[in-house]
LUMBA-454605 format. One record per residue: x, y, z of N, C-alpha, C in turn. Coordinates in steps of 0.1 Angstrom, whole numbers, plus 2048, in hexadecimal, padded with zeros to 3 digits. Layout:
BEGIN
XYZXYZXYZ ...
This chain:
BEGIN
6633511E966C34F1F467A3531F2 68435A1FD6923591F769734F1FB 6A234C1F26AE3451F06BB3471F4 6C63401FC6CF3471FC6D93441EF 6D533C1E56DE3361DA6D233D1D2 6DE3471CA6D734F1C26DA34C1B1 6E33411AB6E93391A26F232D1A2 6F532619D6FB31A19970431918C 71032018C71732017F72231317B 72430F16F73030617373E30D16C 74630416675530A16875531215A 74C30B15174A319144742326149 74032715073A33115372532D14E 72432414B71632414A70E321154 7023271546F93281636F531C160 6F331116A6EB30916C6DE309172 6DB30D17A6D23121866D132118C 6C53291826C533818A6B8337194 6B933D19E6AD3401A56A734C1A1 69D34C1A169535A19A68C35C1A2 6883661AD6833671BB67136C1B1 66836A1BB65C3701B365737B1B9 6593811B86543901BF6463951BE 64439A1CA63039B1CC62F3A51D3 6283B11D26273BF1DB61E3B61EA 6253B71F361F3B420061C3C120D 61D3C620A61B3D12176163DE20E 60D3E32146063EF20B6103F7209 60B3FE1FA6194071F8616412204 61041E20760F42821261542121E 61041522161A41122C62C41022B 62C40E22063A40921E64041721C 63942321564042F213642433222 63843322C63B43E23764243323E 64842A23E65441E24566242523F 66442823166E42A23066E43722F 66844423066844D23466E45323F 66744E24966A44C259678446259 67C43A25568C43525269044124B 69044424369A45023C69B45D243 69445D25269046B25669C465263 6974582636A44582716B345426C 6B24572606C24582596C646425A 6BC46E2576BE47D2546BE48525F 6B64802696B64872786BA47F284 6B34732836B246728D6C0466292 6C14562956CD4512976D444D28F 6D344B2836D944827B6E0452270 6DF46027A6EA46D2736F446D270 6FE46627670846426F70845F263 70145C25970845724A702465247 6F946B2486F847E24170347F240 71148024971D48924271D481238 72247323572946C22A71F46821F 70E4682227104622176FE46D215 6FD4752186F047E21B6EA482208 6F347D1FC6EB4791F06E746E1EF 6E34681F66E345A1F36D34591F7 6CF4602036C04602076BC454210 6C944F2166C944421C6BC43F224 6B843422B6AC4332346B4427242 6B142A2496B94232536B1421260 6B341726A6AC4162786BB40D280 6BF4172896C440D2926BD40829E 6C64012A96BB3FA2B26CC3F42B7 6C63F22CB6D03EB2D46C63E62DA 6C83D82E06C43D22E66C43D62F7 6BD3D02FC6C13D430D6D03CF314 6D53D931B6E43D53206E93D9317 6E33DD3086F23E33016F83D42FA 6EE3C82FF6F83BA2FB6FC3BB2E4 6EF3BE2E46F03C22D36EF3CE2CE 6F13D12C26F63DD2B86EC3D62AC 6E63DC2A56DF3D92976DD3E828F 6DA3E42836D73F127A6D43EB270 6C93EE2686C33EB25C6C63F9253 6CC3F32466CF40423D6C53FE232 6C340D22B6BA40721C6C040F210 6C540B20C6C641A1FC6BF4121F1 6BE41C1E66B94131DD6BA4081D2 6C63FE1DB6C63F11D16C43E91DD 6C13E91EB6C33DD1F76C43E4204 6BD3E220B6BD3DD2196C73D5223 6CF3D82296D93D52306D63D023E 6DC3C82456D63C72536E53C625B 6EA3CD2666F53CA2706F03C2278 6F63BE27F6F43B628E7063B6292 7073BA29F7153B72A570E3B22B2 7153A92B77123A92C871B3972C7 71C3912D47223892D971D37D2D8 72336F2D771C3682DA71A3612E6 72036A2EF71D36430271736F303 70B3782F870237E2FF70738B30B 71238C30A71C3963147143A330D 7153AC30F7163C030D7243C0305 71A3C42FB7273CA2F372D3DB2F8 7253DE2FA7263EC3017223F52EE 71D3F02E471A3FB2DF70B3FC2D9 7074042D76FC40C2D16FB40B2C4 6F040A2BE6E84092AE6F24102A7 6F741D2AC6F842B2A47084252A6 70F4222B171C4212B27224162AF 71C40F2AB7213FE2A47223FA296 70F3F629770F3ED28D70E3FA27E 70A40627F70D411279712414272 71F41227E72B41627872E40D26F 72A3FE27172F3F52657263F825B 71D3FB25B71440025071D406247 72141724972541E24473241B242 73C41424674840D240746404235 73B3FD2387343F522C7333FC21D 72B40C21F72A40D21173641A211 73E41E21874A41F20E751418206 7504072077523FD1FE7493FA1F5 7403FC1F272F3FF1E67284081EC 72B4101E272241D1E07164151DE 70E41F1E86FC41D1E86FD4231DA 6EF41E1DA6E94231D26D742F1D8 6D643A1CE6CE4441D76C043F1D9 6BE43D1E26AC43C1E86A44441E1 69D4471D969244E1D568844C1DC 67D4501E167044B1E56664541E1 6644531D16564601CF64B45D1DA 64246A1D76374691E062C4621D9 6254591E461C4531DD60B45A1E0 6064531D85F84571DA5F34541E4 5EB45F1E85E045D1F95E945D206 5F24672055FB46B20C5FD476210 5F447E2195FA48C21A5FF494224 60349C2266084A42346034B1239 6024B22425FD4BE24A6084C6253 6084D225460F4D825D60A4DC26D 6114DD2756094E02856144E428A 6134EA29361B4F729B6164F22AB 61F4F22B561C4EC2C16184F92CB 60D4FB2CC60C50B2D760C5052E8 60B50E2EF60350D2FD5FC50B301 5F15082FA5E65032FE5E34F22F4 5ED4F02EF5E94E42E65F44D62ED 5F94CE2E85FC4C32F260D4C42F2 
């Protein structure tokens, strides 16, 4: 389970209390490759284009998202040491008036000119492959 108390030190500096989280593969790997694939593809094309100018080594993976009315702004970023989540919006539920890409984004990418990401790798994994297809006039 997480924690939000990740140690317990006292005034010498010695840990009293670490949490040491237990980590378990839960979601198939193939699923979890083509999730962050698709996120890294709406970094690179999607909505989440804007960090390609600033940070396009990084291999970023990203999804933004607005609620209806415009009342919220969110964005989840991923590089490779964490997963980030924005949320902007009000709490009288009003319209912020901005968009995934025009908000919480932006704080994203303000965010890591203060910590550099780190680069996403995502080898390919096994039982994964691709095909090519060409769209004609007679096909859909």
């Amino acid at each position: 389970p997480l924690s939000a108390l990740r140690s317990v030190v006292d005034n010498d500096g010695e840990v009293l209390y670490q949490s040491i989280p237990r980590v378990s593969q839960s979601v198939d790997q193939q699923a979890a490759w083509l999730t962050t694939y698709a996120m890294k593809r709406g970094v690179s094309e999607g909505t989440g284009r804007f960090l390609q100018g600033q940070f396009a080594w990084a291999g970023l993976a990203g999804k933004t998202g607005t609620s209806n009315d415009s009342r919220d702004s969110w964005f989840v970023g991923v590089d490779g040491r964490e997963v980030t989540t924005i949320w902007l919006g009000r709490d009288d539920n009003k319209p912020t008036k901005l968009t995934g890409s025009s908000g919480a984004l932006r704080v994203y990418a303000d965010y890591l000119k203060h910590r550099t990401p780190e680069q996403l790798l995502l080898p390919w994994p096994n039982g994964i492959t691709t095909a090519s297809f060409t769209r004609t006039s007679q096909g859909a």
